[in-house]
Backbone as a chain_set.jsonl record, in Angstrom:
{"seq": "XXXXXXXXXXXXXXXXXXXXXXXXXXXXXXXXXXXXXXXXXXXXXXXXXXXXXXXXXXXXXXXXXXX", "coords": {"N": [[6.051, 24.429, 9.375], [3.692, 21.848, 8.276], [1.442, 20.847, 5.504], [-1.365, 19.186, 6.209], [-4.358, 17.21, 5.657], [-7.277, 17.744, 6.844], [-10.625, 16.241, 7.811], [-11.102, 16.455, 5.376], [-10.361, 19.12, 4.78], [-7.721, 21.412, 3.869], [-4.575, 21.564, 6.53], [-2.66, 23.086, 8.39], [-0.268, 21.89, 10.217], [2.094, 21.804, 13.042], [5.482, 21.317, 12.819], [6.651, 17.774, 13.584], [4.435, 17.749, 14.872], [2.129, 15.76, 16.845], [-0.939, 13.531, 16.586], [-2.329, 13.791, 19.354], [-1.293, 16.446, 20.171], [-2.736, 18.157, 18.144], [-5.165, 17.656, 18.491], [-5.637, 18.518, 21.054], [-4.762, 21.219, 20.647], [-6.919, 21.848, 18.715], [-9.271, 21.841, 20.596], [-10.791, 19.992, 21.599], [-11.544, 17.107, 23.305], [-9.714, 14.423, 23.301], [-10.927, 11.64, 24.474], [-13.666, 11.42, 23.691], [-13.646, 11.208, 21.376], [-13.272, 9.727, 17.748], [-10.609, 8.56, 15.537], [-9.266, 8.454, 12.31], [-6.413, 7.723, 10.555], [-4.909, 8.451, 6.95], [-6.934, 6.836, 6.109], [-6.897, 4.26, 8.265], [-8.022, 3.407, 10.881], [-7.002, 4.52, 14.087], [-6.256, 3.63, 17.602], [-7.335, 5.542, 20.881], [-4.947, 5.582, 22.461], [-2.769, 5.302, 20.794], [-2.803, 8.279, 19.88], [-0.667, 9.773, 21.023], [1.388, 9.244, 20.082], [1.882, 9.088, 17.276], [2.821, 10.992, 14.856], [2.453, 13.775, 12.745], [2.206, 13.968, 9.472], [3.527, 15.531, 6.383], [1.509, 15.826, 3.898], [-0.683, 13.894, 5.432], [-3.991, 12.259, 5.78], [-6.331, 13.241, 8.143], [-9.241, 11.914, 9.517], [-11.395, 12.978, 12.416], [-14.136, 12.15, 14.574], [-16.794, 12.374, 15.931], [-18.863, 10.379, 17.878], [-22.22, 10.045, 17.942], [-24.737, 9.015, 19.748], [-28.035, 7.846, 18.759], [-31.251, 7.582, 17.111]], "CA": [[4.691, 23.948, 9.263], [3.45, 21.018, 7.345], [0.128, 21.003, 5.927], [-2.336, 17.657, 6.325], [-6.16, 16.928, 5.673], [-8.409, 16.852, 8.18], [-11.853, 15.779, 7.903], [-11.368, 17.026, 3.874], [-9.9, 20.456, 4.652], [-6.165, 21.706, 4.162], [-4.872, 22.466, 7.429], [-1.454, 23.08, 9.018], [0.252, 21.966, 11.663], [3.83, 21.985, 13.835], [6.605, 19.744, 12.514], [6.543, 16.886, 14.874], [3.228, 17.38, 15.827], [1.259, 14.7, 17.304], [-2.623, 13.589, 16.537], [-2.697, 13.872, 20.218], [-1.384, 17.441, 20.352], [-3.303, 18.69, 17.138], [-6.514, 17.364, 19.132], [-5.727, 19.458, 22.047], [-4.643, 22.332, 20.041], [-8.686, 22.263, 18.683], [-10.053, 22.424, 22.042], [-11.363, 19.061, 21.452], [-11.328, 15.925, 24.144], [-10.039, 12.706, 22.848], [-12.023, 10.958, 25.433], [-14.776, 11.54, 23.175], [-13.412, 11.344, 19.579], [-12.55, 8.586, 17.086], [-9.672, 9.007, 14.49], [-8.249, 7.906, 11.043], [-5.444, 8.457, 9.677], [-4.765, 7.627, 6.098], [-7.698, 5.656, 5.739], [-6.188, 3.157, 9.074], [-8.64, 3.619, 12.581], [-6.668, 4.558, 15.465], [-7.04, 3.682, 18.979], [-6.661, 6.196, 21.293], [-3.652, 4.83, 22.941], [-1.56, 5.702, 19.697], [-2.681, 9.872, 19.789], [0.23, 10.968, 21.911], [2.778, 8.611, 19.659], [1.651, 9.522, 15.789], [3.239, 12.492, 14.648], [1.476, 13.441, 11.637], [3.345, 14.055, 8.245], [3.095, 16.193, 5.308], [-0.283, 14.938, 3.299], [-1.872, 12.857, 5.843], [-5.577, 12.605, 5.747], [-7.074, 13.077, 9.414], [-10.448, 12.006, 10.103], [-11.676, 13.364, 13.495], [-15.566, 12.278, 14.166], [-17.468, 12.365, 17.459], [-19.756, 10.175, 17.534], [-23.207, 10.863, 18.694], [-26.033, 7.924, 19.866], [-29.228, 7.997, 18.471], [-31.336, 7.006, 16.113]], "C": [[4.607, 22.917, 8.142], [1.513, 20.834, 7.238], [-0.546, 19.039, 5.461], [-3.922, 18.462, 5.842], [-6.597, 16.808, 6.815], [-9.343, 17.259, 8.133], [-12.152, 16.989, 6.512], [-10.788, 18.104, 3.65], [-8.699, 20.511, 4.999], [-6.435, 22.295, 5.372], [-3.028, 22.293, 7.848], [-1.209, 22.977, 10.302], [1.597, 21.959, 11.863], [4.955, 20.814, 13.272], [6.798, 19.09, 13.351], [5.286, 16.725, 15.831], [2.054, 16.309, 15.948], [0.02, 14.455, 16.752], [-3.242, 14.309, 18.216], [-3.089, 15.813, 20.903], [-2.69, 18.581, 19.266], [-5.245, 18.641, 17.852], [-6.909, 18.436, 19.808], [-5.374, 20.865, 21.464], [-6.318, 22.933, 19.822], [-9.491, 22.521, 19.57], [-10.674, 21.193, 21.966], [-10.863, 17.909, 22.727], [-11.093, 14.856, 23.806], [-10.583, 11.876, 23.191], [-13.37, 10.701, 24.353], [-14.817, 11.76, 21.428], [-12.761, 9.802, 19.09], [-11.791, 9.242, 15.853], [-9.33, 7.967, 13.75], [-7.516, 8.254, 10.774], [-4.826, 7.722, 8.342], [-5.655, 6.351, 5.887], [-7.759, 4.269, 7.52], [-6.964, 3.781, 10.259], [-7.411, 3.664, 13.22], [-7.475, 4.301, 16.711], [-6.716, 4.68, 19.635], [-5.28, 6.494, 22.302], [-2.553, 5.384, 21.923], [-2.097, 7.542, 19.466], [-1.627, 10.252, 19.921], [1.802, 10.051, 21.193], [3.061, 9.025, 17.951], [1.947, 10.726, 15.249], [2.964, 12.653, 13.125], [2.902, 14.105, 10.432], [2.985, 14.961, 7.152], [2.032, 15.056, 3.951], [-1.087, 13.755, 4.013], [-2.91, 13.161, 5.445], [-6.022, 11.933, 6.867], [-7.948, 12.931, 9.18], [-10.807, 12.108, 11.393], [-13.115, 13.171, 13.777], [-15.542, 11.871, 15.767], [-18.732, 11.932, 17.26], [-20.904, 10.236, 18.358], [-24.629, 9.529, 18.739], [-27.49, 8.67, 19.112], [-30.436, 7.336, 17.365], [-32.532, 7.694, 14.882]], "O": [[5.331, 23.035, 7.153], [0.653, 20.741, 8.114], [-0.18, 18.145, 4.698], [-4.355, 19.61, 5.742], [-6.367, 15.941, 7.658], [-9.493, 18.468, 8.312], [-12.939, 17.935, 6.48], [-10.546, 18.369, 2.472], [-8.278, 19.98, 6.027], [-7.387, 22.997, 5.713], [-2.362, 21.32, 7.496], [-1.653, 23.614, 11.257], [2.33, 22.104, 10.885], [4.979, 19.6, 13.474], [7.259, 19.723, 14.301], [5.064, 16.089, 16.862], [1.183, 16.161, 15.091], [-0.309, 15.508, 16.205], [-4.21, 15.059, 18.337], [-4.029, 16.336, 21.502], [-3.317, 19.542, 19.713], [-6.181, 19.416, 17.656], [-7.887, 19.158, 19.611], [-5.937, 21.756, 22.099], [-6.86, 23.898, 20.362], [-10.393, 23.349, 19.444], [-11.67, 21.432, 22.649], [-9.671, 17.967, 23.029], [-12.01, 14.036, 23.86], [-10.923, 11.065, 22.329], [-13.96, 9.622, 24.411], [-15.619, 12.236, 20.624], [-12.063, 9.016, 19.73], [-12.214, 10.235, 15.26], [-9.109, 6.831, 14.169], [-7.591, 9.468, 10.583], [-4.307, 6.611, 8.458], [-5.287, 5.212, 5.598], [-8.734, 3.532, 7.663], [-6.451, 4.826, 10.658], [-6.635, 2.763, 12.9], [-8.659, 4.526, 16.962], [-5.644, 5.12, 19.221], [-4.848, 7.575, 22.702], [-1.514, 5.882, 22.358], [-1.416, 8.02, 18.559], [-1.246, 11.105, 19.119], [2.945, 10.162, 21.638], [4.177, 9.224, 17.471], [1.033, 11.55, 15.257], [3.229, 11.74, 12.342], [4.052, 14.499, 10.621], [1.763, 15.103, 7.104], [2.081, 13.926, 3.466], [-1.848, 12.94, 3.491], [-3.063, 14.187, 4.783], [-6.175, 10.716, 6.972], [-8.247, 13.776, 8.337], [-10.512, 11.022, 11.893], [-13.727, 14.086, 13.225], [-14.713, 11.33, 16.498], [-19.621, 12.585, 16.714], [-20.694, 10.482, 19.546], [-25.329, 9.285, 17.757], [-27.761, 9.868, 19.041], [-30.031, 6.299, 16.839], [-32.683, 7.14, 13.793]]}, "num_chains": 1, "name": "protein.A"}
């Protein structure tokens, strides 16, 4: 296990594991999420290639219309 940030909170994940998998691990839909990593936007095209590292900092936000 290696542990990362995400969205401020220590969290652990799989050595070699993906943004893409870590997504789907949460029960979450990338379809419907935007990500940072280290400060740097991702598209979602790069989820299933980014294998996250010991001290990233994920941001995970879903964003929501309105006003």
């Amino acid at each position: 296990m290696v542990e990362i940030v995400l969205n401020g909170k220590k969290q652990d994940v799989r050595v070699g594991e993906t943004v893409e998998q870590l997504i789907q691990q949460l029960g979450f839909d990338a379809r419907w999420l935007l990500a940072e990593l280290n400060g740097v936007p991702l598209e979602r095209v790069q989820f299933s290639s980014i294998i996250l590292s010991p001290g990233d900092r994920l941001e995970l936000v879903r964003p929501v219309a309105g006003g």
